[in-house]
C-alpha positions as CSV (number, residue, x, y, z in Angstrom):
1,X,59.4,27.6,-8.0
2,X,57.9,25.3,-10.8
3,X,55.9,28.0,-12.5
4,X,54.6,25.0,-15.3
5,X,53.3,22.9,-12.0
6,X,51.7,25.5,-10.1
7,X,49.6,26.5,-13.3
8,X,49.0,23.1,-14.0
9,X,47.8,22.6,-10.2
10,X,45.7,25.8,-10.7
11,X,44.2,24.8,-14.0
12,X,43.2,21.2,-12.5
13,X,41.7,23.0,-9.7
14,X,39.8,25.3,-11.8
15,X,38.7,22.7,-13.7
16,X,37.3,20.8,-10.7
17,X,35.6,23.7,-9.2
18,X,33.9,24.0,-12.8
19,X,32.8,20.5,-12.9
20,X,31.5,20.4,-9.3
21,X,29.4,23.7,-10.4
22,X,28.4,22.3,-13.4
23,X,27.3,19.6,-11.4
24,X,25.3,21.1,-8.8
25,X,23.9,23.2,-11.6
26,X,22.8,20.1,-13.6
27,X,21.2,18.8,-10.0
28,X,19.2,22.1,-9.5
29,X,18.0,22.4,-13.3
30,X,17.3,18.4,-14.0
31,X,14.6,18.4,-16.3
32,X,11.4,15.7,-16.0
33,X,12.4,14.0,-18.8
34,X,16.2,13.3,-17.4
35,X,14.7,12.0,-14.3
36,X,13.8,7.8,-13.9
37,X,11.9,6.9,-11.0
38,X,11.7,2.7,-10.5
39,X,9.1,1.7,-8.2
40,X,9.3,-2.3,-6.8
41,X,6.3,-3.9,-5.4
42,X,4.7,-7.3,-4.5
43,X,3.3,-9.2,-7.5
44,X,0.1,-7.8,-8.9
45,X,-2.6,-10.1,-7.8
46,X,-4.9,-7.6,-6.7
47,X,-7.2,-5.0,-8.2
48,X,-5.9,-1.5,-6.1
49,X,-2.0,-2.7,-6.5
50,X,-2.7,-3.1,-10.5
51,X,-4.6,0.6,-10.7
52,X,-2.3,2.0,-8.8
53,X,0.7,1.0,-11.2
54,X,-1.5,2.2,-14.0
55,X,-2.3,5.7,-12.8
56,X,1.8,6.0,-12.1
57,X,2.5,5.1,-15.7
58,X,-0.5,7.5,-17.0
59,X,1.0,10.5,-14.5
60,X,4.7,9.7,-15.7
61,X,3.7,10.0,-19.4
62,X,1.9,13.3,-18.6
63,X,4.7,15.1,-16.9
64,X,7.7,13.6,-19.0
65,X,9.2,11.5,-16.0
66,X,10.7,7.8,-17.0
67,X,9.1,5.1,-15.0
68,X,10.2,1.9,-14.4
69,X,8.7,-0.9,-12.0
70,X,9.0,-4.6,-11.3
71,X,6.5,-6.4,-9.6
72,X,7.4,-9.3,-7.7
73,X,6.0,-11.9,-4.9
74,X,9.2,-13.6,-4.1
75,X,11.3,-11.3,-1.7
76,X,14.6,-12.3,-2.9
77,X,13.6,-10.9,-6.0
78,X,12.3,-7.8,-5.0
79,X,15.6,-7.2,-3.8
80,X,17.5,-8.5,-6.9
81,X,15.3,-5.5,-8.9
82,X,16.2,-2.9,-6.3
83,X,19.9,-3.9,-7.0
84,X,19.3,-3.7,-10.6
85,X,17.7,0.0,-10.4
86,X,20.2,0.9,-8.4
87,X,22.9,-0.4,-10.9
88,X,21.0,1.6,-13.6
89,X,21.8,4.9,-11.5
90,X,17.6,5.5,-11.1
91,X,16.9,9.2,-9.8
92,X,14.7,7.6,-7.2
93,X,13.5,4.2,-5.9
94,X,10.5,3.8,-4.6
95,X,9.9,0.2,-2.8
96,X,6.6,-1.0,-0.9
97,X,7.9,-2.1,2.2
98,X,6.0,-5.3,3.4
99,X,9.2,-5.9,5.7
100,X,11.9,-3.7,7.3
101,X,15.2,-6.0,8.1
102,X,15.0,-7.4,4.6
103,X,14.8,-4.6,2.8
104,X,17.3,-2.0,5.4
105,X,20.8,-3.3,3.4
106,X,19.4,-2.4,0.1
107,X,18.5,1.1,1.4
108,X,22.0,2.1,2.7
109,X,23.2,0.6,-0.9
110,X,20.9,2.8,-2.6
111,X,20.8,5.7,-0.7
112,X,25.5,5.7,-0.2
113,X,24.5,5.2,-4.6
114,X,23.2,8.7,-4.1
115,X,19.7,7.8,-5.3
116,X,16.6,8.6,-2.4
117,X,15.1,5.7,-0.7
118,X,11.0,6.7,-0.7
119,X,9.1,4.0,1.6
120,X,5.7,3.1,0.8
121,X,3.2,1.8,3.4
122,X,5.9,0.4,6.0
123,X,8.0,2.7,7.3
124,X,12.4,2.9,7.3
125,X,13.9,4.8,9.5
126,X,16.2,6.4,7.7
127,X,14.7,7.0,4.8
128,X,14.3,10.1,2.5
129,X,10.9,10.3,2.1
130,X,7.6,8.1,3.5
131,X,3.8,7.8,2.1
132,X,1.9,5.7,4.3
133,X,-1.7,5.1,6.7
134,X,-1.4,4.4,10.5
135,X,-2.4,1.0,9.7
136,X,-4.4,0.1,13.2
137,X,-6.3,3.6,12.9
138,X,-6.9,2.0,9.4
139,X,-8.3,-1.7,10.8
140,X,-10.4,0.4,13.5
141,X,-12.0,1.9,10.8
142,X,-13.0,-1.6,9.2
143,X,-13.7,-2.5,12.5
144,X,-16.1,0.7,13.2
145,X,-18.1,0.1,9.8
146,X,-18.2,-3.3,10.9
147,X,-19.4,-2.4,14.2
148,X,-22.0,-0.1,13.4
149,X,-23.5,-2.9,11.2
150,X,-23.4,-5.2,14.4
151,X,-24.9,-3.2,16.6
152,X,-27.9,-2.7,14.3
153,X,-28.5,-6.7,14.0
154,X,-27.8,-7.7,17.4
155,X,-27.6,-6.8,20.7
156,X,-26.3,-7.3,24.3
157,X,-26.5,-11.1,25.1
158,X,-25.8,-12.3,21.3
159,X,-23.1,-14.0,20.3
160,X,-21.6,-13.0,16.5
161,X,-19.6,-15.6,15.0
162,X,-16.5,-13.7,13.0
163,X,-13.8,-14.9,11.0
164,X,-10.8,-12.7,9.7
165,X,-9.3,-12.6,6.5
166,X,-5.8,-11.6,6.9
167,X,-1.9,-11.8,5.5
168,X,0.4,-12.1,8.1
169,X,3.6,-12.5,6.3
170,X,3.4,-8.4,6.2
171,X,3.8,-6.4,9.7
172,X,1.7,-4.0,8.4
173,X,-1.3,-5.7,7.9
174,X,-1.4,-7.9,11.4
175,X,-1.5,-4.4,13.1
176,X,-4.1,-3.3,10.7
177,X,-6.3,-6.8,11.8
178,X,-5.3,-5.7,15.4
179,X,-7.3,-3.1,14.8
180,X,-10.2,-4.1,13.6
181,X,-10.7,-6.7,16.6
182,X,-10.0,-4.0,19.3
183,X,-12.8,-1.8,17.3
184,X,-15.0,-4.6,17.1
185,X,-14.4,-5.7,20.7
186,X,-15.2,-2.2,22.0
187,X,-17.9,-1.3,19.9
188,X,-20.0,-4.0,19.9
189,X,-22.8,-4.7,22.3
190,X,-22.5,-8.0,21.5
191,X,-20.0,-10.7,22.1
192,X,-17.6,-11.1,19.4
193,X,-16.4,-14.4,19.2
194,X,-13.5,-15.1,16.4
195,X,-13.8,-18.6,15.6
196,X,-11.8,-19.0,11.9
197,X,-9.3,-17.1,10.3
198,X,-7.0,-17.7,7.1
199,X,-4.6,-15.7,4.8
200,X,-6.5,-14.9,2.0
201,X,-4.4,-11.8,1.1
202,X,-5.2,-12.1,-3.0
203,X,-8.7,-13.0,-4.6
204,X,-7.9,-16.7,-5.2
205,X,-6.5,-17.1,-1.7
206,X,-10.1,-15.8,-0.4
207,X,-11.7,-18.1,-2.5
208,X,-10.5,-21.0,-0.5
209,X,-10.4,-18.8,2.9
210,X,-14.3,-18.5,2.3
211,X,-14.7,-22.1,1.7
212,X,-12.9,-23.1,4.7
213,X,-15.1,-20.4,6.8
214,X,-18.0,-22.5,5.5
215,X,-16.4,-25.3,7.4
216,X,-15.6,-24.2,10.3
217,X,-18.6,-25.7,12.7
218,X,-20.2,-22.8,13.0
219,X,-22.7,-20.2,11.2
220,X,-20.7,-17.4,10.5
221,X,-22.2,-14.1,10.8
222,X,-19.2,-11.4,10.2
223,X,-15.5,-11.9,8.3
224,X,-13.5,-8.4,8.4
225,X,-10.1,-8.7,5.9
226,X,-7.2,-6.6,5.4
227,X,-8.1,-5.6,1.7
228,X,-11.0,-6.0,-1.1
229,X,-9.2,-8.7,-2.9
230,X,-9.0,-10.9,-0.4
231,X,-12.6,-10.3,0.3
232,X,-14.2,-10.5,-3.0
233,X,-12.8,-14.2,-3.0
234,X,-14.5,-15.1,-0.2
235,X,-17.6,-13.3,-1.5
236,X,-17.6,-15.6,-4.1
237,X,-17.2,-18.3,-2.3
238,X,-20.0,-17.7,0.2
239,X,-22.4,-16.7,-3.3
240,X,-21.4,-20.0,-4.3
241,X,-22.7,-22.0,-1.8
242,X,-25.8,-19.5,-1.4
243,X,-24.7,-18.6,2.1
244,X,-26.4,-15.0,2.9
245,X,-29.0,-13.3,4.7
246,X,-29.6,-10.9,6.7
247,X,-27.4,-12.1,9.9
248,X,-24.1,-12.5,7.2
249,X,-21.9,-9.2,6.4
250,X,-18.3,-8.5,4.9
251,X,-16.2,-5.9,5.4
252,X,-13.2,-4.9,3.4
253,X,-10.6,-2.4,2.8
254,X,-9.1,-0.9,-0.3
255,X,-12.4,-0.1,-2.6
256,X,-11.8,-2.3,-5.0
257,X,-13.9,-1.4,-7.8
258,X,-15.3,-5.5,-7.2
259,X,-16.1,-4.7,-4.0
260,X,-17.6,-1.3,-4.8
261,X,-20.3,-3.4,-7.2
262,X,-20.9,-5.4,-4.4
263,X,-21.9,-3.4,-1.8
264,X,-24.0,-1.8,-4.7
265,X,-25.9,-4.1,-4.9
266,X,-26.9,-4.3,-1.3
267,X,-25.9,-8.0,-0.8
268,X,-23.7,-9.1,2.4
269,X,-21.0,-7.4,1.3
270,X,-21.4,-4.3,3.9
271,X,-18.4,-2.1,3.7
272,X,-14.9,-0.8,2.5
273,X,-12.4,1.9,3.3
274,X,-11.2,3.9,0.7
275,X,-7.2,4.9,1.1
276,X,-7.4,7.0,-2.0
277,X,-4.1,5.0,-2.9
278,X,-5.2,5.2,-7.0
279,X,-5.6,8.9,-6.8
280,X,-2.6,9.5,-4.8
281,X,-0.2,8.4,-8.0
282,X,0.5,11.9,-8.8
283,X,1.9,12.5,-5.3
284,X,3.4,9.9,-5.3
285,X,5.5,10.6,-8.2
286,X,5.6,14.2,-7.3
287,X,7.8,13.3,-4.3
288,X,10.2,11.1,-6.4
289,X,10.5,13.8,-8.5
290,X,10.6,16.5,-5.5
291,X,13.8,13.7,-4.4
292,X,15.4,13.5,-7.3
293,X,15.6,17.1,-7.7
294,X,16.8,17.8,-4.5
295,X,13.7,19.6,-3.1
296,X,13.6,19.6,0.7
297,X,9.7,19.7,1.2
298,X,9.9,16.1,-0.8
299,X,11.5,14.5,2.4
300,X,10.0,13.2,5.4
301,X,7.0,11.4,6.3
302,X,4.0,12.1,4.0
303,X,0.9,10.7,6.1
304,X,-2.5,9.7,3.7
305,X,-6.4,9.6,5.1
306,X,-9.4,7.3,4.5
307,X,-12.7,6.9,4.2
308,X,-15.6,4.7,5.5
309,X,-18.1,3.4,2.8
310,X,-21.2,1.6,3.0
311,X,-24.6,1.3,1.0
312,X,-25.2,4.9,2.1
313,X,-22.2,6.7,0.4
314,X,-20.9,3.8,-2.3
315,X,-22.3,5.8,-5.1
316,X,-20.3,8.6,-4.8
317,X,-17.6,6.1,-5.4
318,X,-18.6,4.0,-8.5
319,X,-17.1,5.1,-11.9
């Protein structure tokens, strides 16, 4: 027998059982301040998306955890940054989903990179971890609020003119419009008749949405939208060309603090729902952390609630 080779086979084996302790040591006692979490998103051209990545900086800073984020509109490149951060060796990504086949390669790279895959709004199957809102349960809520409003202003017989405000390019949201026409259409005791629509996902793009409702052939009494951003354009738009009353009303999603003001002031802008998505930060760091620490409790679906405002509860609301 070789004595000198079996000791150096022994010693190599040692020394690998060491390192993989040592490793799964390391894993079980990372600290906060070893840990990087990268979060990509769409392009910040919205009020709630721009909080949000605020309050995710602030809670990083406060626990000691690296943060990281690129914020793009253009898919490719939202792709090109999760290739980056997974390059980098991230301890977690964190993506908003807006669309499932285009992002589902760059998950299996990430997650066969070792790092968790957390989905944001959309969900992966497949993926470690999940935060999101059943987005039709979401649009029946704007619908309800809108509803309620409806059924105080007309009744059975009238006709409301709507127009929706929407963003088609994400899956997401076209369920979440579903769902404010089905609540509408149930609701009401009135007819509901859609007669414009537009995507008018960011402020600007409302701007124009609104002054093509103005357009449309017909006096427009209801426009329901996605989000707040989108809204507030059009708001300012219809304040523009003095279009209001008491037969006009908006309804939004999101609380943007814009919109907030707005319905404040008791104009036509009617209604919101508030996702708590600002507040939520510290969760949703918490479960990148949870992730990159291996803590089992961090995975899975992770499912967030809402609620309706209007005139009656908006002060509750306002900073």
């Amino acid at each position: 027998m070789n004595v000198k080779k079996v000791l150096t086979g022994t010693l190599a084996a040692a020394m690998t059982t060491s390192m993989m302790t040592g490793f799964v040591m390391a894993e079980e006692t990372k600290e906060n301040s070893d840990i990087t979490i990268a979060y990509v998103t769409s392009a910040l051209t919205t009020q709630i998306f721009r909080d949000q990545v605020t309050a995710l900086e602030d809670y990083c800073k406060e626990i000691g955890v690296n943060f990281v984020y690129t914020a793009q509109e253009d898919e490719a490149k939202q792709l090109e940054a999760c290739d980056n951060y997974i390059s980098m060796g991230v301890d977690c990504l964190m993506v908003h989903v807006t669309n499932v086949d285009m992002f589902a390669d760059t998950m299996k790279a990430c997650q066969e990179a070792g790092i968790p895959w957390f989905s944001y709004d959309t969900k992966m199957e497949g993926d470690d971890a999940y935060y999101g809102w059943n987005n039709y349960d979401l649009g029946y809520a704007i619908g309800e609020n809108a509803a309620a409003w409806v059924n105080e202003n007309f009744g059975e017989g009238d006709v409301v003119y709507a127009a929706s405000n929407n963003y088609p390019s994400a899956a997401f949201l076209v369920t979440r419009e579903q769902g404010y026409k089905d609540a509408l259409d149930e609701k009401c005791d009135a007819t509901i008749e859609w007669v414009a629509e537009a995507n008018g996902g960011t402020t600007d793009r409302g701007v124009t949405a609104g002054e093509n409702f103005l357009q449309c052939g017909y006096d427009l009494n209801l426009v329901c939208a996605i989000n707040d951003s989108g809204l507030c354009g059009v708001y300012q738009a219809f304040q523009a060309a003095g279009y209001d009353g008491d037969k006009v009303a908006l309804f939004g999603c999101d609380s943007d603090p814009e919109a907030l003001e707005a319905i404040a002031e008791g104009g036509i802008y009617k209604g919101t729902i508030n996702t708590g998505l600002v507040n939520l930060a510290p969760d949703f760091i918490d479960i990148c952390v949870g992730l990159a620490k291996g803590d089992e409790s961090a995975k899975g679906d992770h499912w967030g609630d809402f609620i309706m405002i209007t005139k009656d509860n908006v002060q509750d609301w306002l900073s």
